[in-house]
Structures are given as C-alpha cells and as structure tokens.
N, CA, C and O of each residue as an XYZ file, in Angstrom:
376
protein
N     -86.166    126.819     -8.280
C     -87.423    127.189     -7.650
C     -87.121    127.820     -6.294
O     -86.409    127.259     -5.460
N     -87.659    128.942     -6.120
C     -87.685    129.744     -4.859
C     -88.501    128.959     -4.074
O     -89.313    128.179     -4.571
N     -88.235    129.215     -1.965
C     -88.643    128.458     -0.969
C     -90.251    129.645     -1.198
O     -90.567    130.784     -1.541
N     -90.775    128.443     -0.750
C     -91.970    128.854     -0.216
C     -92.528    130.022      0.637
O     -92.182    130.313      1.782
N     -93.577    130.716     -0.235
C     -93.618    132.112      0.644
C     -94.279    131.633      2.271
O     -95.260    130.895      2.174
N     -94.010    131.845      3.167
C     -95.233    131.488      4.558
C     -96.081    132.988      4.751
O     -96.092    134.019      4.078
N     -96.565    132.698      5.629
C     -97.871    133.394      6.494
C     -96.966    135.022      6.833
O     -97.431    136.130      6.565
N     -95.926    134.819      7.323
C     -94.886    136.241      8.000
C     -94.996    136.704      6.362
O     -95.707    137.622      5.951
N     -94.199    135.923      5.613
C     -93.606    137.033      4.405
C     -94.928    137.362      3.941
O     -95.001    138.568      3.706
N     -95.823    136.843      3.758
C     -97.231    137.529      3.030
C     -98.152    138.620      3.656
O     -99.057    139.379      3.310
N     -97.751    138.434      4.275
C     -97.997    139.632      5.911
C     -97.422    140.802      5.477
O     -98.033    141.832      5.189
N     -95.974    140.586      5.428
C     -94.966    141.981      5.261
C     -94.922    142.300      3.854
O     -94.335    143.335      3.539
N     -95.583    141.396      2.717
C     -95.760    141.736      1.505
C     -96.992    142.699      1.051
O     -97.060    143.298     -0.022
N     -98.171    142.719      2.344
C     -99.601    142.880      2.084
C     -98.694    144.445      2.421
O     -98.486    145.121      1.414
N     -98.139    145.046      3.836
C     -97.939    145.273      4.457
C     -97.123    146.490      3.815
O     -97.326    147.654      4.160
N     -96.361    146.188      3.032
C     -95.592    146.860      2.049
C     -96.636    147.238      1.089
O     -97.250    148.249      1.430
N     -96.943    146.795      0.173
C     -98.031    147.201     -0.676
C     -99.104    148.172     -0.671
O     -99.505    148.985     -1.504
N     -99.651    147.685      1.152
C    -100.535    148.886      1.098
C    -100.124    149.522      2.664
O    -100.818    149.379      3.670
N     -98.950    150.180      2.596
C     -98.694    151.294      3.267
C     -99.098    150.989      4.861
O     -98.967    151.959      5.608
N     -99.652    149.547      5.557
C    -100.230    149.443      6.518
C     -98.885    149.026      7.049
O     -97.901    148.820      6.340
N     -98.947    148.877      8.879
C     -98.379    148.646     10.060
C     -98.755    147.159      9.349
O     -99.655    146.933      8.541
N     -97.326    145.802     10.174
C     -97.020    144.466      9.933
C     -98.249    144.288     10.245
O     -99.050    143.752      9.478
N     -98.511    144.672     11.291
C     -99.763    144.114     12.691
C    -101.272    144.308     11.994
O    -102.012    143.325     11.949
N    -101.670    145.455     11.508
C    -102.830    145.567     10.656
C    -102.857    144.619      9.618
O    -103.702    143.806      9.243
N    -101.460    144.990      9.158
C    -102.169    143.735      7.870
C    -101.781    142.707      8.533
O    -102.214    141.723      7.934
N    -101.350    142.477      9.207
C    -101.760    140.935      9.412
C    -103.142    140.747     10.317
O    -103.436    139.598     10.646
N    -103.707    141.475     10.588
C    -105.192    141.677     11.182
C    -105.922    141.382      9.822
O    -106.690    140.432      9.671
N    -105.504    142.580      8.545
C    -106.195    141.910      7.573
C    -106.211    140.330      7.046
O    -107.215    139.635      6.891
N    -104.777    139.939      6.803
C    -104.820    138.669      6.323
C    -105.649    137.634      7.352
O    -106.239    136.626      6.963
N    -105.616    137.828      7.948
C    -106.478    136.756      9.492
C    -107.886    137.346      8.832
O    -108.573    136.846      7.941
N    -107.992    138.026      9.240
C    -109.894    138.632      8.220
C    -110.080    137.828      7.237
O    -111.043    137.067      7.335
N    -109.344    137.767      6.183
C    -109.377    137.059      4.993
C    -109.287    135.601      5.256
O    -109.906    134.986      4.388
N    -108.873    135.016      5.927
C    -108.166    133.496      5.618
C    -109.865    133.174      6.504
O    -110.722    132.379      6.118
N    -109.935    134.089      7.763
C    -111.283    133.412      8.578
C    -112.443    133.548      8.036
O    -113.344    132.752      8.303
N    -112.686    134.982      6.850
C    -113.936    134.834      6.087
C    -113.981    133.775      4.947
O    -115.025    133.546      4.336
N    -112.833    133.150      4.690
C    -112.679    132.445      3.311
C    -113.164    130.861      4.221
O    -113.632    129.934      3.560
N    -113.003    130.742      5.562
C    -113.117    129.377      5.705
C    -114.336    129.355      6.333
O    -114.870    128.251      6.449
N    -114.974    130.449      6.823
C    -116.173    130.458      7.239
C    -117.422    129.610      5.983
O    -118.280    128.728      5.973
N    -116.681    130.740      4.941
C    -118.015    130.865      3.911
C    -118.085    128.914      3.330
O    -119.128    128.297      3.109
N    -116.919    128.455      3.237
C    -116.542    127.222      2.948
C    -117.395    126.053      3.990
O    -117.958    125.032      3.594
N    -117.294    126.565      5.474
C    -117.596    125.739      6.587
C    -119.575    125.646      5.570
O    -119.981    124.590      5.085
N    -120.256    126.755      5.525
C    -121.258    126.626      5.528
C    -121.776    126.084      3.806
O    -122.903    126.170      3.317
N    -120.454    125.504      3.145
C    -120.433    125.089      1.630
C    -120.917    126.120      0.698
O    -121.727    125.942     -0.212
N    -120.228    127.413      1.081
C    -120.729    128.123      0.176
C    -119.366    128.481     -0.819
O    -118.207    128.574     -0.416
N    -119.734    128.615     -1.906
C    -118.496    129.006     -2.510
C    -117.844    130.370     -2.880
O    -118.547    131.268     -3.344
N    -116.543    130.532     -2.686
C    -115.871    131.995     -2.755
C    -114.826    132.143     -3.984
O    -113.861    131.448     -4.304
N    -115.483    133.515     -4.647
C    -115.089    133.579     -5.950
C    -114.063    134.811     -5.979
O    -114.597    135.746     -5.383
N    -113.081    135.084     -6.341
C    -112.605    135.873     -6.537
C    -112.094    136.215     -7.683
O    -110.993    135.807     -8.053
N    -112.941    137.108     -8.461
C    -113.181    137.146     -9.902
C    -111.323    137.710    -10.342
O    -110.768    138.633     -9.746
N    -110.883    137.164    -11.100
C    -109.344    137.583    -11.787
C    -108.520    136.177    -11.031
O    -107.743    135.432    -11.628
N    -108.848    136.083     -9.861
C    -107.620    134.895     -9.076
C    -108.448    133.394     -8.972
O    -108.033    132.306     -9.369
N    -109.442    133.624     -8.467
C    -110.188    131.747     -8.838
C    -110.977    131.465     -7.646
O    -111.549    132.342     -7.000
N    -110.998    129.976     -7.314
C    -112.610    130.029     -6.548
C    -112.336    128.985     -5.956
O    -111.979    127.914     -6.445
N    -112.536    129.335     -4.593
C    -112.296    128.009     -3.549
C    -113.965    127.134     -3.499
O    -114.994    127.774     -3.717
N    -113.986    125.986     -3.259
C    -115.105    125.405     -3.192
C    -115.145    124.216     -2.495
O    -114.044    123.852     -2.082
N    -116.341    123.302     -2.167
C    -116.100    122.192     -1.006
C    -116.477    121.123     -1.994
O    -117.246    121.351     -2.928
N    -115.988    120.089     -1.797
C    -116.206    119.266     -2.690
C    -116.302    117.604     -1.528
O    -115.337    117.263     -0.844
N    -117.457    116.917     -1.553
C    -117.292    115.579     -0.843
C    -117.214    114.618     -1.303
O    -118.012    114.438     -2.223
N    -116.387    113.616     -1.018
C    -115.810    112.602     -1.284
C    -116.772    111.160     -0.846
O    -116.613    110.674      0.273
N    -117.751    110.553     -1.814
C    -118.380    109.465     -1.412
C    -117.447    108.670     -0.761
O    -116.294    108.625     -1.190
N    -117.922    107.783      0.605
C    -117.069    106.414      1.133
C    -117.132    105.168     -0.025
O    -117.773    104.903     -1.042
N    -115.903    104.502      0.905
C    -115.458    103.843     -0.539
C    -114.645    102.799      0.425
O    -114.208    102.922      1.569
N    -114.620    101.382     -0.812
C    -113.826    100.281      0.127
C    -112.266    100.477     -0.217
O    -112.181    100.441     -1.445
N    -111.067    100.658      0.328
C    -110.134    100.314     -0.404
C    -109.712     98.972      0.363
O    -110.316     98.226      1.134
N    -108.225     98.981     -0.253
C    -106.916     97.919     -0.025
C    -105.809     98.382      1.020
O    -105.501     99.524      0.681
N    -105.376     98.161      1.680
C    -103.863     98.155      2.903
C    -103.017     97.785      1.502
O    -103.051     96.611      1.131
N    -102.484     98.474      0.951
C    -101.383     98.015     -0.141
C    -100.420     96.902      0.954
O    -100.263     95.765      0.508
N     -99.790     97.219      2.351
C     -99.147     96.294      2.787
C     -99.755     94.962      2.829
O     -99.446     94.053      2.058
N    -100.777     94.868      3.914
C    -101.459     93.675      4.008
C    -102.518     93.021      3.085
O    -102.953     91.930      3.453
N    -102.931     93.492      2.066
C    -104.378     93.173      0.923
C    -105.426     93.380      1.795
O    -106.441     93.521      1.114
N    -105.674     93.467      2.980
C    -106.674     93.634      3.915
C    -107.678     94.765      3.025
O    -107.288     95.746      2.391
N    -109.257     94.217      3.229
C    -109.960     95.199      3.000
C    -110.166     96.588      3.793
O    -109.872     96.415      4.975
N    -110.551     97.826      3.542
C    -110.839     98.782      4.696
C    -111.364     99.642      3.935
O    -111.342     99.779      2.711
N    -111.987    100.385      5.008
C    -113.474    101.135      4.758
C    -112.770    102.633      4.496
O    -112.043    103.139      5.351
N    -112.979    103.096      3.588
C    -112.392    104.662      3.971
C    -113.582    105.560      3.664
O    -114.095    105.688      2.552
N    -113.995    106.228      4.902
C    -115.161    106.992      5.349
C    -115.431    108.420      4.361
O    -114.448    108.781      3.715
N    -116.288    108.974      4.261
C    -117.152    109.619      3.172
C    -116.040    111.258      3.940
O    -115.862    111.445      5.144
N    -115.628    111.945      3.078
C    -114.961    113.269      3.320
C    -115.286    114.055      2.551
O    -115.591    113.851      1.376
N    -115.246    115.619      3.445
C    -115.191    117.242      2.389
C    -114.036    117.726      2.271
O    -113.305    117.957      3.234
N    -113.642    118.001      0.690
C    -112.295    118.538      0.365
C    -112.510    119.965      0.320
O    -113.682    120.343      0.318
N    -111.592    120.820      0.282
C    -111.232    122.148     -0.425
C    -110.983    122.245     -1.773
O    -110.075    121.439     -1.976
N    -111.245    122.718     -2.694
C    -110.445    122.887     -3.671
C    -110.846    123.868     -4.439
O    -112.049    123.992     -4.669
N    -109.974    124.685     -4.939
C    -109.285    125.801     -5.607
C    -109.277    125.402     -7.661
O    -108.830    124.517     -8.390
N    -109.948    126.498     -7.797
C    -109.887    126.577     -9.671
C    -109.039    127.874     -9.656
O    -109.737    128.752     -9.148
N    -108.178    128.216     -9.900
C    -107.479    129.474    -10.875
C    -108.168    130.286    -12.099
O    -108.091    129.858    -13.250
N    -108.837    131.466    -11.776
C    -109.138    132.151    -12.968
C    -108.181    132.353    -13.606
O    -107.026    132.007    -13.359
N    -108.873    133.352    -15.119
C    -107.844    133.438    -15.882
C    -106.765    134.465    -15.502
O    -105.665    134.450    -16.053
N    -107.082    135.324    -14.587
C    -106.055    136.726    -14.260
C    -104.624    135.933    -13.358
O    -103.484    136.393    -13.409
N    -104.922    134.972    -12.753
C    -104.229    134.015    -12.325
C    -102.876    133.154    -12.969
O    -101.707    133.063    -12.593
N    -103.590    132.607    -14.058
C    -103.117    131.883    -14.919
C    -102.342    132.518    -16.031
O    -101.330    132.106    -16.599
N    -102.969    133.506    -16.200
C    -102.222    134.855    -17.349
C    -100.460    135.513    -16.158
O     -99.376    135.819    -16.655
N    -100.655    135.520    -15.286
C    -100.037    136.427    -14.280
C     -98.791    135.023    -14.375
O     -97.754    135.065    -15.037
N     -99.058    134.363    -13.890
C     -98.042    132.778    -13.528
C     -97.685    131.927    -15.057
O     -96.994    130.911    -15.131
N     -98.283    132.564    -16.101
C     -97.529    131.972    -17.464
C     -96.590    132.503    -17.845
O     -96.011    132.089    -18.849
C-alpha cells in the first residue's frame, strides 16, 4: 500500500491536470474543502454525482462504561460527517 496522498500532493495533482499555477489550484482546493464544510455546517447535504455524498449525521447521547474502571459515564449527543461513495467511485477503485 502506497503512503497517503496529503493536502501539497493533491494540490500539485489538481495543478498538473488542469494546467493551473500550484498557488491557484490550491486557491481552488481551499474553495472546495470551505464550500464542502460550509454546506455541511448548515446540515445540508453535498452530492457529487459519479464520486458520493458527504452528509451530517447526529449521534443521540448515550450512557456508556470506563472499560478501565466499570464507572458509569455520560457520553454527550454529537454530529458526524460521513461520506457514501457513488458508483463512478467504486467502479474507478475496483
């Protein structure tokens, strides 16, 4: 398994692809990552028809366990992220 792409190489990958300066596209990718978390902040969901669909999902509160101590504890009500893979996605990575 190859290391993990980061934020630089996807930059210089956008960057390559479409003929833009590092710096633009990485102006674009910042566009993208801040409209994708915007639309999320306000629970809306973002589809990107062929690659898949980010969405907010909340987590009712709930009692658990301290596996160390058996102690009871409260674990407070949370909003997740989460990501479905269309099929252009899933076809591409099989």
């Amino acid at each position: 398994m190859e290391k993990p792409l980061n934020k630089q190489e996807l930059i210089a990958a956008v960057a390559e692809k479409t003929d833009l300066p590092k710096a633009k596209a990485g102006d674009v990718v910042e566009a993208l990552f801040a409209s994708i978390e915007e639309a999320l902040a306000r629970k809306q969901e973002v589809r990107l028809v062929g690659f898949g669909s980010f969405a907010t999902a909340t987590r009712k509160a709930a009692k658990g366990r301290n596996p160390r101590t058996g102690e009871e504890i409260d674990i407070p009500a949370s909003v997740s992220v989460r990501f479905r893979p269309g099929k252009g996605l899933k076809d591409a990575v099989s």
